[in-house]
N, C-alpha and C positions, 0 to 999 in steps of 0.2 A: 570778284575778289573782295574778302570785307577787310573793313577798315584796318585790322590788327596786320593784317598780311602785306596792306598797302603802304602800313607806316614801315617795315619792317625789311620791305624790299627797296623802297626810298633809301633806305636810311644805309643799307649796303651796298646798294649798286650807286646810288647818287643820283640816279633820274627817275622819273615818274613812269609807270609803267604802260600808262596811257597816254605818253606822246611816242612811245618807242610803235604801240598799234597807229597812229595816226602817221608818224615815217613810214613804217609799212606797205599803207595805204596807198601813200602820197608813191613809193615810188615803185606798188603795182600796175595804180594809175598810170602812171608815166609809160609802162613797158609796154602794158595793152594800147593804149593810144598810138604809141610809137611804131606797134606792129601792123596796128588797123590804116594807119597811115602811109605806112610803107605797101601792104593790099592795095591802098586806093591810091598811089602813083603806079603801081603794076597793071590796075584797072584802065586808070588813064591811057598809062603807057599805050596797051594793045587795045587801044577803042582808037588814038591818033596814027597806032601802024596801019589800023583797019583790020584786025583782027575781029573785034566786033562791033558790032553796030550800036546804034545810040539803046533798041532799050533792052539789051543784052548789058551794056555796060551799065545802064542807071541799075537796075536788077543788081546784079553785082556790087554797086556800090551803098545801094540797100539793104543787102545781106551784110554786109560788111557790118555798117553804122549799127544795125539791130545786132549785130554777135557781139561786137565791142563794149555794146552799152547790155549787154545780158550775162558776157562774162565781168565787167566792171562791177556790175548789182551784186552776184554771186558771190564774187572774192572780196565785194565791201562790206554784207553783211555776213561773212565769215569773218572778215578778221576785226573789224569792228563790232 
């Protein structure tokens, strides 16, 4: 966005349009962590029912960590 656009959208909406991307961020951030997390207490969960074993669940909680943090990258430099 150049300058003229940026003064001009400030100056009508009243905020900067580059903190409204940086809320954005902050609370996709939030959503995926929130879901990977909840994955990895379901992980938990059925490795302590004994559904699976120790490195069925590590696995799984390595999938996990690496999707979270490859969807995080993606949707950060999209929207950032």
């Amino acid at each position: 966005m150049n300058s003229e656009m940026a003064a001009g959208f400030m100056q009508g909406a009243g905020f900067n349009a580059q903190n409204l991307k940086y809320l954005l961020f902050v609370v996709v951030f939030a959503m995926v962590f929130s879901v990977g997390a909840w994955l990895g207490t379901l992980v938990l969960k059925a490795y302590g029912d004994g559904e699976l074993n120790a490195p069925e669940a590590m696995r799984a909680c390595v999938g996990i960590a690496i999707t979270v943090l490859l969807v995080t990258g993606v949707l950060g430099s999209v929207i950032l």
